[in-house]
C-alpha positions as CSV (number, residue, x, y, z in Angstrom):
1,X,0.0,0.0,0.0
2,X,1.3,3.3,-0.7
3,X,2.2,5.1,2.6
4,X,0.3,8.6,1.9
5,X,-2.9,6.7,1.6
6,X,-2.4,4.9,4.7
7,X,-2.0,7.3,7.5
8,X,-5.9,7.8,7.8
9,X,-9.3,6.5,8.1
10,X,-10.4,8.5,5.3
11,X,-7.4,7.9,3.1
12,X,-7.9,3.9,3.7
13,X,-11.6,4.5,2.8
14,X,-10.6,6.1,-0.7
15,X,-8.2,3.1,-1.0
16,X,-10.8,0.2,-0.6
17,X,-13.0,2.2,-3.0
18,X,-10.8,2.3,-5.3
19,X,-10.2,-0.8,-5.8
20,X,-13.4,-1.8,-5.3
21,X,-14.4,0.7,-8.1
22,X,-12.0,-0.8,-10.5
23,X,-13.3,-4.3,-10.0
24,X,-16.7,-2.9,-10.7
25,X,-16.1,-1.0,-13.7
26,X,-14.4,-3.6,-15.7
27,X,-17.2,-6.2,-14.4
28,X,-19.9,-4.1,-16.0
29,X,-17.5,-3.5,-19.4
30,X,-15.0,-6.7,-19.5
31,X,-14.5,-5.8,-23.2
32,X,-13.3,-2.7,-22.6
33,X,-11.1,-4.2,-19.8
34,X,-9.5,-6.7,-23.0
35,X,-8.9,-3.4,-25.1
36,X,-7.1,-1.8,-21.8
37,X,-5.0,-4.5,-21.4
38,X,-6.8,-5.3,-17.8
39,X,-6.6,-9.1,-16.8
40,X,-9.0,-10.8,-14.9
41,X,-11.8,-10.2,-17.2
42,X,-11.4,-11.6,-20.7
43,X,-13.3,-14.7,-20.4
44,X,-16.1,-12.6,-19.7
45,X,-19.3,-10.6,-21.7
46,X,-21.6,-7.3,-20.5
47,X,-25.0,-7.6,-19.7
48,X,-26.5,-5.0,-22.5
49,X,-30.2,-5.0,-21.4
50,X,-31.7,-2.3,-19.7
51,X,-32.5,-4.3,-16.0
52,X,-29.0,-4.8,-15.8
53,X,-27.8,-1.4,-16.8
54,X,-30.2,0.0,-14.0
55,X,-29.2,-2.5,-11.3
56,X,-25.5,-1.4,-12.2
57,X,-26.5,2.3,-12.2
58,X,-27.5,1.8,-8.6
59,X,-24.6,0.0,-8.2
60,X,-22.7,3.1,-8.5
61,X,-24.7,5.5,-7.3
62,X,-24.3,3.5,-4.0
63,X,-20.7,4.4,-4.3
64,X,-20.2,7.7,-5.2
65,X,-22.4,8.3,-2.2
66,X,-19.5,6.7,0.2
67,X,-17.4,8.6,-1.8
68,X,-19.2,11.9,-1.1
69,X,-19.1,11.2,2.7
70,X,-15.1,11.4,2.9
71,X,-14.0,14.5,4.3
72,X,-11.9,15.7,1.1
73,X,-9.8,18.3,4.1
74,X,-8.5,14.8,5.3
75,X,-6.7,12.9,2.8
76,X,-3.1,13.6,1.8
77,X,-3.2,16.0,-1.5
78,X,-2.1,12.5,-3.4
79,X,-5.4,11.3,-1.8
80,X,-7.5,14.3,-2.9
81,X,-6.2,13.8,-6.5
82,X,-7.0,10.1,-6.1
83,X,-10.7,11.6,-4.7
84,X,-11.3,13.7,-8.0
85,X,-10.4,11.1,-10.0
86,X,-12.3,8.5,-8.9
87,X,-15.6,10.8,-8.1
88,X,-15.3,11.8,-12.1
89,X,-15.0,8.1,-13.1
90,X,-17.8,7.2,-11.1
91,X,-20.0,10.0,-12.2
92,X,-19.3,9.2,-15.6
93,X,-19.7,5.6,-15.3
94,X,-23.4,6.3,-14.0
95,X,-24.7,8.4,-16.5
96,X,-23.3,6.6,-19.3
97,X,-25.3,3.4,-17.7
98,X,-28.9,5.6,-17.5
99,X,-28.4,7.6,-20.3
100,X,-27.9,4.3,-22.7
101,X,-26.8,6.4,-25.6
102,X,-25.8,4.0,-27.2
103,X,-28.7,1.6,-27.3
104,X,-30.6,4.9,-28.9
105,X,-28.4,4.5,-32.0
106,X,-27.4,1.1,-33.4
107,X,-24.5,1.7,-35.5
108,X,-20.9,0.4,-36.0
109,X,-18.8,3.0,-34.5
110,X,-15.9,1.7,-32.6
111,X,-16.1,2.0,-28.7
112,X,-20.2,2.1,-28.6
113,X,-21.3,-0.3,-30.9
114,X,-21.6,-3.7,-28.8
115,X,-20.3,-6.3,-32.2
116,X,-17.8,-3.4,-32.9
117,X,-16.8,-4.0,-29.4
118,X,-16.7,-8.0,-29.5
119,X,-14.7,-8.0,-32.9
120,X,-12.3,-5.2,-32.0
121,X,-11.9,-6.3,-28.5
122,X,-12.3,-10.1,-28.1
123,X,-9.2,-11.1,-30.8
124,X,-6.7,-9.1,-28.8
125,X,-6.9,-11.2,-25.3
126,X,-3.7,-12.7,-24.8
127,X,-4.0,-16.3,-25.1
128,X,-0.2,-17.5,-23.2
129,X,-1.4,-20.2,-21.5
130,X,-4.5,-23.3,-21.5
131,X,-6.0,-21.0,-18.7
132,X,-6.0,-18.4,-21.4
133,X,-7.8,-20.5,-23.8
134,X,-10.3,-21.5,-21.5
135,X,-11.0,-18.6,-20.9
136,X,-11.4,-17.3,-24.5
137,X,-13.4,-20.5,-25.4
138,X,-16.0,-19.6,-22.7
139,X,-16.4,-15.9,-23.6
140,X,-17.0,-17.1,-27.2
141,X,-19.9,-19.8,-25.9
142,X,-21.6,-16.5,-24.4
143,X,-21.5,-14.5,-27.5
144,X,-25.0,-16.3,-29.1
145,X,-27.0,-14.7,-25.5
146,X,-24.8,-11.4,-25.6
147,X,-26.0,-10.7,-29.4
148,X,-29.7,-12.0,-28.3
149,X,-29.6,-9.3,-25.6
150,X,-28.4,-6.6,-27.4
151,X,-31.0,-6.9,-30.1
152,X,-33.7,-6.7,-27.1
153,X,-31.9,-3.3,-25.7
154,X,-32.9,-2.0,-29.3
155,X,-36.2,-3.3,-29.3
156,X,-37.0,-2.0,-25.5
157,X,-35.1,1.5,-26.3
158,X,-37.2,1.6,-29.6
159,X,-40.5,1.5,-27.7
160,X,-39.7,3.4,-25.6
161,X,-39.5,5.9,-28.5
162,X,-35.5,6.6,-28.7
163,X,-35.2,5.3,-32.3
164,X,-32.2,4.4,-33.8
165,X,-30.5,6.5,-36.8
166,X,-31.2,5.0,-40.4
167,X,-27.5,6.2,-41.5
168,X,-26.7,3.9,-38.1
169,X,-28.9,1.2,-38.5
170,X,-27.2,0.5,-42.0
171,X,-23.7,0.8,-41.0
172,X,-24.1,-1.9,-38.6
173,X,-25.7,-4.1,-41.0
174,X,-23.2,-3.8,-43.5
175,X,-20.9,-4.7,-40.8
176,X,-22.8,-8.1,-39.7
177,X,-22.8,-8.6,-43.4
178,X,-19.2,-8.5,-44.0
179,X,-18.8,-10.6,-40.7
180,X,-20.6,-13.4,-41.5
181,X,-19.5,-13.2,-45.4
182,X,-16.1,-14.4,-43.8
183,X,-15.1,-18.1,-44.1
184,X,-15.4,-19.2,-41.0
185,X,-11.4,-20.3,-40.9
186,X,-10.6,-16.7,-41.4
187,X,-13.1,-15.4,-39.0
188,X,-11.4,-12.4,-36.8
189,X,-13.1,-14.5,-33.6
190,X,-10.9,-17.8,-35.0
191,X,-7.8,-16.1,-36.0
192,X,-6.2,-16.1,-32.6
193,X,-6.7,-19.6,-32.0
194,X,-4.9,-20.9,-34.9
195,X,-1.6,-18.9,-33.7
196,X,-1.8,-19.8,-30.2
197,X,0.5,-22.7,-29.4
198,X,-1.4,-23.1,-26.1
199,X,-4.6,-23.9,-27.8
200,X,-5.1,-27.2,-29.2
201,X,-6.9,-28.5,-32.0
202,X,-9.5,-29.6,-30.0
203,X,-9.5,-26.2,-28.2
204,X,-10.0,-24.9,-32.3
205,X,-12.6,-27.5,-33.3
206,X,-14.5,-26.1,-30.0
207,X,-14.1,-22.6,-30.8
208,X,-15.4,-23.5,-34.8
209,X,-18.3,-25.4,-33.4
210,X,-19.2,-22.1,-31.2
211,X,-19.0,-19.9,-34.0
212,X,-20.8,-22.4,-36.0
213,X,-24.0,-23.1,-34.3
214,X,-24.3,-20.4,-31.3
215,X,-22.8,-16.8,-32.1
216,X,-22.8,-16.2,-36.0
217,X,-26.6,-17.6,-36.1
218,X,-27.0,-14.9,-33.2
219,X,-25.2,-12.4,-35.4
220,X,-27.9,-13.2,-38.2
221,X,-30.5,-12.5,-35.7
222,X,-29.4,-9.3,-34.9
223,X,-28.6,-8.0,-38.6
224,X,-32.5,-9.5,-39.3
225,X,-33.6,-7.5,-36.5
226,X,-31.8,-4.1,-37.0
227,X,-33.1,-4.1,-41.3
228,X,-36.8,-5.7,-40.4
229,X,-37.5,-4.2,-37.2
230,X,-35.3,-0.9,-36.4
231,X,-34.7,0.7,-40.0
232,X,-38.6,1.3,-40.7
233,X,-39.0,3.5,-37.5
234,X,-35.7,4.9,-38.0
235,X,-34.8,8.4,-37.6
236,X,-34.3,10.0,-40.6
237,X,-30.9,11.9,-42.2
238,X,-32.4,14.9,-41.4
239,X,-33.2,14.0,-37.6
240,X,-30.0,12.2,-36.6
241,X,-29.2,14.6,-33.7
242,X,-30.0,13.8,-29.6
243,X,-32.2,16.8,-29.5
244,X,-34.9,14.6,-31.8
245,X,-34.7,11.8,-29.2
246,X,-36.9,12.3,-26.0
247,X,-34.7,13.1,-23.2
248,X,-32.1,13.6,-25.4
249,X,-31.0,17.4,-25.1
250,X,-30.1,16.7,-21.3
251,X,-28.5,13.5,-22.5
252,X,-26.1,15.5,-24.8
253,X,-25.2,18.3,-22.1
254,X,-24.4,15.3,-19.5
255,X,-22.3,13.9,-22.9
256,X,-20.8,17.1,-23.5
257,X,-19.6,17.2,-19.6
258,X,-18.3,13.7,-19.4
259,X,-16.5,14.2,-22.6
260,X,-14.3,17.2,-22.1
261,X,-14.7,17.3,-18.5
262,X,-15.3,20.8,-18.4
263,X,-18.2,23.0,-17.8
264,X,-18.7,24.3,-21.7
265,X,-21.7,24.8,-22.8
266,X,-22.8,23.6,-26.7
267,X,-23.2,27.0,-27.5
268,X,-19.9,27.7,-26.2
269,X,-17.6,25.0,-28.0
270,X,-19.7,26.0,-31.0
271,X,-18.3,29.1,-31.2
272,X,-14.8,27.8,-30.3
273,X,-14.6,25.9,-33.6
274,X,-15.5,28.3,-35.7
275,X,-13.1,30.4,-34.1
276,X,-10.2,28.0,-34.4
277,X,-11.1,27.5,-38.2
278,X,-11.0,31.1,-39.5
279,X,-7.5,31.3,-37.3
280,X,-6.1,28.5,-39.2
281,X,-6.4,30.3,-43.0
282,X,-3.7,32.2,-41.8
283,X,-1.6,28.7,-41.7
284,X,-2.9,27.2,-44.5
285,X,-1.9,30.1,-46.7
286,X,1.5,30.2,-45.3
287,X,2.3,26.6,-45.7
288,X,0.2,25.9,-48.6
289,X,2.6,28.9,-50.1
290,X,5.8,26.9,-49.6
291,X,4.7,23.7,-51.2
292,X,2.2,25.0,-53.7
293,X,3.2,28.4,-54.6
294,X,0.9,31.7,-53.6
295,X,-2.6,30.2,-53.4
296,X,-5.2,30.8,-50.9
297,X,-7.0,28.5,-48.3
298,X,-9.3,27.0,-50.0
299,X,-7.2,26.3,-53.1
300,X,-4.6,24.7,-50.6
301,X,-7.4,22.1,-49.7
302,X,-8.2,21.6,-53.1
303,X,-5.0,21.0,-54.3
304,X,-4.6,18.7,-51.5
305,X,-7.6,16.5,-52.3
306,X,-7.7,16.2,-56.2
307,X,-3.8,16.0,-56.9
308,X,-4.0,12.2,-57.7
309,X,0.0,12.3,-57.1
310,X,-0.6,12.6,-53.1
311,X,-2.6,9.2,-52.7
312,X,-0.5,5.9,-51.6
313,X,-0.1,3.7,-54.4
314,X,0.1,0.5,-51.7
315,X,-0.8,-0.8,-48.2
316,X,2.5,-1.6,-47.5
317,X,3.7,2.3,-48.5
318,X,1.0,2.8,-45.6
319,X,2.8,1.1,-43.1
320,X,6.2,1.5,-44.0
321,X,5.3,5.3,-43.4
322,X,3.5,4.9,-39.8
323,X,7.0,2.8,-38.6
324,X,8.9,5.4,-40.1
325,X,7.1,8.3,-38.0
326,X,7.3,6.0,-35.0
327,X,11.0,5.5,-35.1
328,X,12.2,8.5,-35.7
329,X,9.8,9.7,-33.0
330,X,11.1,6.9,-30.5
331,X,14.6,8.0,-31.6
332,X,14.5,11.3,-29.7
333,X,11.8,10.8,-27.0
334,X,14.0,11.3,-24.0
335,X,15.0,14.6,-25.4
336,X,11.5,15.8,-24.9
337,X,10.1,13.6,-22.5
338,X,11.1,11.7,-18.9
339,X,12.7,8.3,-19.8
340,X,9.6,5.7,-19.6
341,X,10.6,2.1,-19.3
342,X,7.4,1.1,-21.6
343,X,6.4,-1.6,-24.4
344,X,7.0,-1.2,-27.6
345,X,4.5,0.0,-30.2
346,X,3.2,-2.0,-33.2
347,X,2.0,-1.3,-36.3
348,X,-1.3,-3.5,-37.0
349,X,-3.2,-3.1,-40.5
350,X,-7.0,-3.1,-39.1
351,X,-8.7,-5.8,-40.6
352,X,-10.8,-5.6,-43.9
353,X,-13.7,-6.3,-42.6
354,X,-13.7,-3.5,-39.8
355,X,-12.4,-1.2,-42.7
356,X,-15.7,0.5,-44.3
357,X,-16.9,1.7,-40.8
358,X,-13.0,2.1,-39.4
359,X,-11.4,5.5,-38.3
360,X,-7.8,6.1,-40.1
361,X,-6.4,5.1,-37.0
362,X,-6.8,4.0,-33.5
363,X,-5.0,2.8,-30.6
364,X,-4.7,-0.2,-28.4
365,X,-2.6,-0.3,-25.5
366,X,-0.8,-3.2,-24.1
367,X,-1.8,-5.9,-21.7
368,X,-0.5,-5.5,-18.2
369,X,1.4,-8.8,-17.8
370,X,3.3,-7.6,-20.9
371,X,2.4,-10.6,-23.2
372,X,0.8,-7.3,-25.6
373,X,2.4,-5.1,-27.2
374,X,1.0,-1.5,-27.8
375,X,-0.8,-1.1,-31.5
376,X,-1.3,1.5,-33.6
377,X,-4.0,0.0,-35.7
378,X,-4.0,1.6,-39.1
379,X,-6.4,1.6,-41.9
380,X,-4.6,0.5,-45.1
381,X,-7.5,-0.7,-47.5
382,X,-8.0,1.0,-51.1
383,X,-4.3,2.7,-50.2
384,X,-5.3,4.5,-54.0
385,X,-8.1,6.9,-51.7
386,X,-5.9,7.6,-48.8
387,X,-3.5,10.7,-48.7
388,X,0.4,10.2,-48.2
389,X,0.0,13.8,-46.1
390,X,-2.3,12.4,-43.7
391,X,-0.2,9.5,-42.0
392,X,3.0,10.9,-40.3
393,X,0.2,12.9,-38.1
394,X,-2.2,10.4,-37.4
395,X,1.4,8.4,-36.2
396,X,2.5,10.9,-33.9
397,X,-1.0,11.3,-32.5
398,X,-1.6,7.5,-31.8
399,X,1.8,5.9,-31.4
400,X,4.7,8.1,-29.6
401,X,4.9,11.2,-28.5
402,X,1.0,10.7,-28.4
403,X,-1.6,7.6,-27.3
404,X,1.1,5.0,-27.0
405,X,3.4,6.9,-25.0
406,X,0.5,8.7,-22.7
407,X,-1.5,5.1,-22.4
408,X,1.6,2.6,-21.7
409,X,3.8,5.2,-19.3
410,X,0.5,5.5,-17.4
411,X,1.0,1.9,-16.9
412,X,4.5,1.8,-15.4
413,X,3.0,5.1,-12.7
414,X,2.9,1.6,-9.9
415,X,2.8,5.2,-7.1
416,X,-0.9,5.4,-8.4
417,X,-3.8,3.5,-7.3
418,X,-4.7,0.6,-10.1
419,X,-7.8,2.3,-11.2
420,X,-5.7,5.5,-12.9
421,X,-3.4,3.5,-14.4
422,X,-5.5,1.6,-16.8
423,X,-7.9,5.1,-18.4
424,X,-8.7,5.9,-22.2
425,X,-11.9,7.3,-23.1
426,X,-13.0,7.5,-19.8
427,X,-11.2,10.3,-19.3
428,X,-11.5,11.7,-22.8
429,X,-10.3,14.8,-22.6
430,X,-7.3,14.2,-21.3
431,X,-6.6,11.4,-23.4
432,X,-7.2,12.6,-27.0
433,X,-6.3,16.5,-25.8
434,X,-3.0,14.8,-25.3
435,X,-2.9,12.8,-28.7
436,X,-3.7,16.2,-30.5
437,X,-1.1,18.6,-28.4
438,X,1.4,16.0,-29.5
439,X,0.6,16.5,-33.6
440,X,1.4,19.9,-32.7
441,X,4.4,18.9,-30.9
442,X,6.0,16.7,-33.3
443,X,6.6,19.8,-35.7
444,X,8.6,21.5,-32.6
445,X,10.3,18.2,-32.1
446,X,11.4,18.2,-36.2
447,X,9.6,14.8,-36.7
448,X,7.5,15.9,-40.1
449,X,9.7,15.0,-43.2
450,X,8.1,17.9,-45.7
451,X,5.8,20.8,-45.5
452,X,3.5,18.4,-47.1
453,X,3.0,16.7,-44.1
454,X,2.6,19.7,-41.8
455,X,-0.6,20.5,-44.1
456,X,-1.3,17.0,-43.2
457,X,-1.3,18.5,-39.5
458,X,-3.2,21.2,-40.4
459,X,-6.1,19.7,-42.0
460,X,-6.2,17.0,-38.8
461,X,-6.2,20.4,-36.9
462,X,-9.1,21.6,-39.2
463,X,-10.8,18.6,-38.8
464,X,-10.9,18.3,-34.9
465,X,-11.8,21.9,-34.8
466,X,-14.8,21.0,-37.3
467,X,-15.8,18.5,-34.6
468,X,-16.8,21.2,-32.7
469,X,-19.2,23.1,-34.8
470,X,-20.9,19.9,-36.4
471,X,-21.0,17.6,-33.4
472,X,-23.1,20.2,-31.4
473,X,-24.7,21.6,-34.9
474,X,-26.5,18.0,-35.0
475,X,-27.0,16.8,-31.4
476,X,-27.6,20.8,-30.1
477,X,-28.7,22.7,-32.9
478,X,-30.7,20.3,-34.5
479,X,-28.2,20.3,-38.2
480,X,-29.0,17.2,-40.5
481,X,-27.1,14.9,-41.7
482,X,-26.1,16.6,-45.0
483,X,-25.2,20.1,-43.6
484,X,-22.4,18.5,-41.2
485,X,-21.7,16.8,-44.1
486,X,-21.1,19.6,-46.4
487,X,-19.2,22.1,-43.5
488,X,-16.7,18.9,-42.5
489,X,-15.6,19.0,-46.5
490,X,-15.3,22.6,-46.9
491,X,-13.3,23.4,-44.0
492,X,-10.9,20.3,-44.5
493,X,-8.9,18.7,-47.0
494,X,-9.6,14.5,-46.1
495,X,-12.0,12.5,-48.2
496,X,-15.7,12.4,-48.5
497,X,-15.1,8.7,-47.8
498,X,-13.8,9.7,-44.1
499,X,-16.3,13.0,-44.0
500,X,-18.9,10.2,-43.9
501,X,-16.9,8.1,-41.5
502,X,-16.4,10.8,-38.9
503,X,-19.6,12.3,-39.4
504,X,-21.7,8.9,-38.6
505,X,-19.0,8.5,-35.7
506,X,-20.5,11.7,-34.2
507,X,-23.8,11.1,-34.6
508,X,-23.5,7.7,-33.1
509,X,-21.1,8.7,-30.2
510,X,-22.8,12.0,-29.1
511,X,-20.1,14.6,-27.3
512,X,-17.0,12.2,-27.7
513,X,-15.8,14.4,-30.7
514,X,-15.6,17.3,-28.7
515,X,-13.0,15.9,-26.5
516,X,-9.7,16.3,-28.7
517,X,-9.8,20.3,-29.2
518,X,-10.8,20.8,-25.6
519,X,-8.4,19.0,-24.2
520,X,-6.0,20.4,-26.5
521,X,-6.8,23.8,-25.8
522,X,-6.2,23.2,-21.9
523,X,-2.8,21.9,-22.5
524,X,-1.6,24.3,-24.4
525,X,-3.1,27.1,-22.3
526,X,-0.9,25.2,-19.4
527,X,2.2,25.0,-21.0
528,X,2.0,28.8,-22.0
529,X,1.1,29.8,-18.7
530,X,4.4,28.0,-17.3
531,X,6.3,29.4,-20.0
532,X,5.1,33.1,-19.0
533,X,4.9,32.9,-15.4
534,X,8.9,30.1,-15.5
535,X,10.6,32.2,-18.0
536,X,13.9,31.2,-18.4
537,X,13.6,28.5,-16.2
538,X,10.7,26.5,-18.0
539,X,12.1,23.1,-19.2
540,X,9.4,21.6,-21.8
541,X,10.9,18.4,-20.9
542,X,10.2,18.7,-17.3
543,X,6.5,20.5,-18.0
544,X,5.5,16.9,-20.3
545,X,6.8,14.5,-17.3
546,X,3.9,17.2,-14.8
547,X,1.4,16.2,-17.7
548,X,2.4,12.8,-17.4
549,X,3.2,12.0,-14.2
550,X,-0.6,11.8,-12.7
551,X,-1.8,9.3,-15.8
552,X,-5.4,10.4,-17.4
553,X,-7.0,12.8,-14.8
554,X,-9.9,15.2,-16.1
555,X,-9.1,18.7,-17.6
556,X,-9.5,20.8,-13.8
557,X,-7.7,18.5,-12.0
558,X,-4.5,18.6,-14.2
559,X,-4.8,22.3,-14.3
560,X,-4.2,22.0,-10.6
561,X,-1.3,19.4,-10.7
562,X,0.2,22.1,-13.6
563,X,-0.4,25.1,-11.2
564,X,1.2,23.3,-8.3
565,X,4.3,22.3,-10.3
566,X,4.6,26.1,-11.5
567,X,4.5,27.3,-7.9
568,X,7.5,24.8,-6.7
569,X,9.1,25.2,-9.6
570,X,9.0,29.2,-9.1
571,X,10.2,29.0,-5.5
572,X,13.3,26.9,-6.8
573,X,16.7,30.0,-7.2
């Protein structure tokens, strides 16, 4: 036990709540445990149906009220951290339960989507030992009742009038489609079996059998249920917003809170991304200038997206890119940062069957008993429709100095309590603010190869500004489908193939969008007050290890680690 949290009665509380509040959390979401790396949990499926997502509600609602009773003027200031922390999680672990967003919008978004979930999650347990196996076997004999239950959330949310989106309801489908299209010898569920030595061939004729008669006839059942049951009372493109769901204007403010954890209003952030877009001409003139010759902003995105000469001619040109961004990056990390003693970081191509509903990127950090590596999963499909100006950002964002760097050194932080150690979008902000400060970052740390690739930075920038205005335009202001649409494409230079990628992401995960720019914002407003207030003795090195050196903790709590470090710092001749 750490001695600052054991000199009270109030500190000792805190301790046996948190730990009791990590069990719980990763009980309620074991898949989300698998993608975290946590052990303990990956022979095991959620409950999705609305009596069990109440009872668990209550569950926590229990807790934050113990919580609440603990004197926060007695526990240690590590314990008061520890306090806010956990208070947030809890609070956000609550809401997410009664608000069920995501049972009001069927879709195939990463993260909310329950298969999305499964087929992202359940492939990357490791499987080192027969325990393992067992373990994998059993989760995959559930899967037939887990897909049962999660068509019967949608049919119980539906009645209750929270209809799905159309544009949501199809994106799944296609997805199930493309799932059960796959031989069942290359089925993503299968694929770990036949390259674990510790699984047997009966352990793999088991698994087949599973597949066979219990979860891919489930499967069926759910994409028969979504295209004859959900899609005829879906909402409409022009309706896909929370504010055309009963309840669901309060839903998206609560969102918008657990997102950025921050007090911002929709209006507010709004305004914020339309403010951070007009700034950026200025950039994308100056830059646009060096590669392109005088040309304005708009002709810079143009240029960008119709110059045939700037799309990958290969997968493997994709990849070979990413590892080229991440070892350079790796190359010179203890210049900029504290040394970390972390995994490595993989490049994974995500799989083809994930790919027409998949972000560009994502990231997946490793296990805790160090059997898994960290990935940064990268789309590589029709390489011909993806921009070579794109990639060396999207690296430095999800690999190192960004997710994989934040996500594993968290890990190694053993001074925390285990719940902070293992955080991704459950502290949003924090997270994603950090992957997008580090874009930035990489151009001060000389990583981008060509002022091709900083416009590459600068339409990411553009996009996660955008996020702002069009995630609140639908949810808040009531925008279709086809306006957000439209604004995404003007103000950036990507694709329509990812516009309607992102866009369906937003609609599906209400407020989650909003987290990258906010967070952002906050870290870079912290690093420029230490520079004004430090002066000559601000060390950027020594500011990132403050950042990182309390994990993922929401936006005002950071602020305060950043404020005490500048005071101590200040006081040092």
């Amino acid at each position: 036990m750490d001695p600052a949290l054991s000199g009270t009665d109030a500190e000792l509380t805190l301790t046996r709540l948190g730990a009791s509040f990590f069990d719980t959390m990763h009980s309620i979401d074991p898949l989300t445990a698998t993608m975290l790396g946590v052990l303990g949990h990956d022979s095991e499926l959620p409950d999705p149906g609305q009596e069990a997502s109440a009872t668990n509600a209550r569950r926590v609602r229990s807790f934050e009220a113990e919580l609440a009773a603990i004197r926060i003027a007695d526990l240690s200031r590590a314990g008061q951290v520890n306090h806010a922390v956990l208070s947030h999680l809890a609070w956000s672990l609550r809401t997410n339960l009664e608000d069920g967003l995501w049972a009001m919008d069927a879709s195939a978004a990463g993260y909310v989507s329950p298969q999305s979930l499964a087929f992202q999650s359940i492939p990357t347990a490791p499987l080192g030992d027969h325990q393992a196996v067992a373990g994998y076997l059993r989760r995959l004999a559930g899967l037939g009742g887990y897909f049962d239950g999660v068509l019967n959330r949608y049919r119980d949310t539906t009645a209750a009038g929270r209809r799905s989106t159309a544009a949501g309801i199809r994106q799944a489908m296609n997805q199930l489609a493309g799932h059960l299209g796959r031989p069942l010898e290359s089925d993503p569920l299968m694929l770990p079996l036949l390259d674990a030595r510790s699984a047997t061939d009966h352990d793999r004729g088991a698994a087949a059998e599973t597949l066979r008669t219990s979860a891919r006839p489930a499967m069926a059942r759910l994409l028969v249920g979504l295209r004859d049951e959900l899609l005829p009372s879906s909402r409409s493109d022009a309706e896909v917003g929370l504010r055309f769901v009963p309840g669901g204007e309060g839903a998206y403010r609560t969102a918008v809170r657990r997102h950025t954890t921050s007090d911002l209003t929709p209006d507010e952030i709004h305004r914020i991304g339309l403010e951070l877009l007009a700034e950026l001409n200025s950039e994308w003139e100056e830059v646009g200038s060096r590669v392109f010759g005088p040309i304005g902003p708009v002709e810079v995105r143009a240029r960008l997206r119709d110059d045939p000469a700037l799309r990958f001619r290969s997968s493997g040109e994709i990849v070979r890119m990413v590892e080229g961004a991440l070892q350079r990056a790796e190359a010179i990390r203890d210049r900029w940062f504290p040394h970390f003693d972390i995994a490595p970081c993989l490049v994974e191509e995500i799989d083809q069957a994930e790919a027409g509903n998949a972000a560009l990127a994502y990231y997946r950090g490793p296990s805790e008993d160090g059997r898994r590596a960290g990935a940064h999963c990268v789309l590589t499909t029709r390489p011909e429709n993806r921009f070579t100006y794109e990639y060396e950002a999207l690296a430095f964002h999800e690999s190192t100095p960004g997710h994989h760097l934040q996500i594993a050194s968290a890990q190694t932080l053993t001074h925390l309590p285990r719940f902070r150690r293992f955080l991704d979008a459950e502290v949003c902000s924090y997270v994603e603010g950090w992957g997008l400060y580090c874009e930035r970052l990489a151009d001060e740390m000389g990583l981008y190869t060509s002022d091709l690739q900083r416009l590459g930075m600068l339409s990411f920038d553009a996009l996660r500004a955008c996020r702002l205005v069009v995630d609140t335009g639908m949810h808040h202001l009531g925008w279709p489908r086809a306006r957000a649409v439209e604004f995404m494409w003007e103000n950036t230079a990507t694709t329509m193939d990812n516009v309607a990628n992102e866009i369906d992401r937003y609609i599906a995960w209400p407020g989650q969008a909003l987290a990258y720019m906010i967070g952002r914002r906050e870290i870079r407003r912290l690093r420029g007050m230490a520079e004004m207030e430090l002066g000559a003795r601000f060390d950027v090195r020594e500011f990132h290890g403050v950042v990182l050196s309390e994990g993922a903790v929401p936006l005002p709590v950071l602020a305060q680690v950043v404020s005490r470090w500048i005071d101590e710092r200040s006081r040092v001749q």
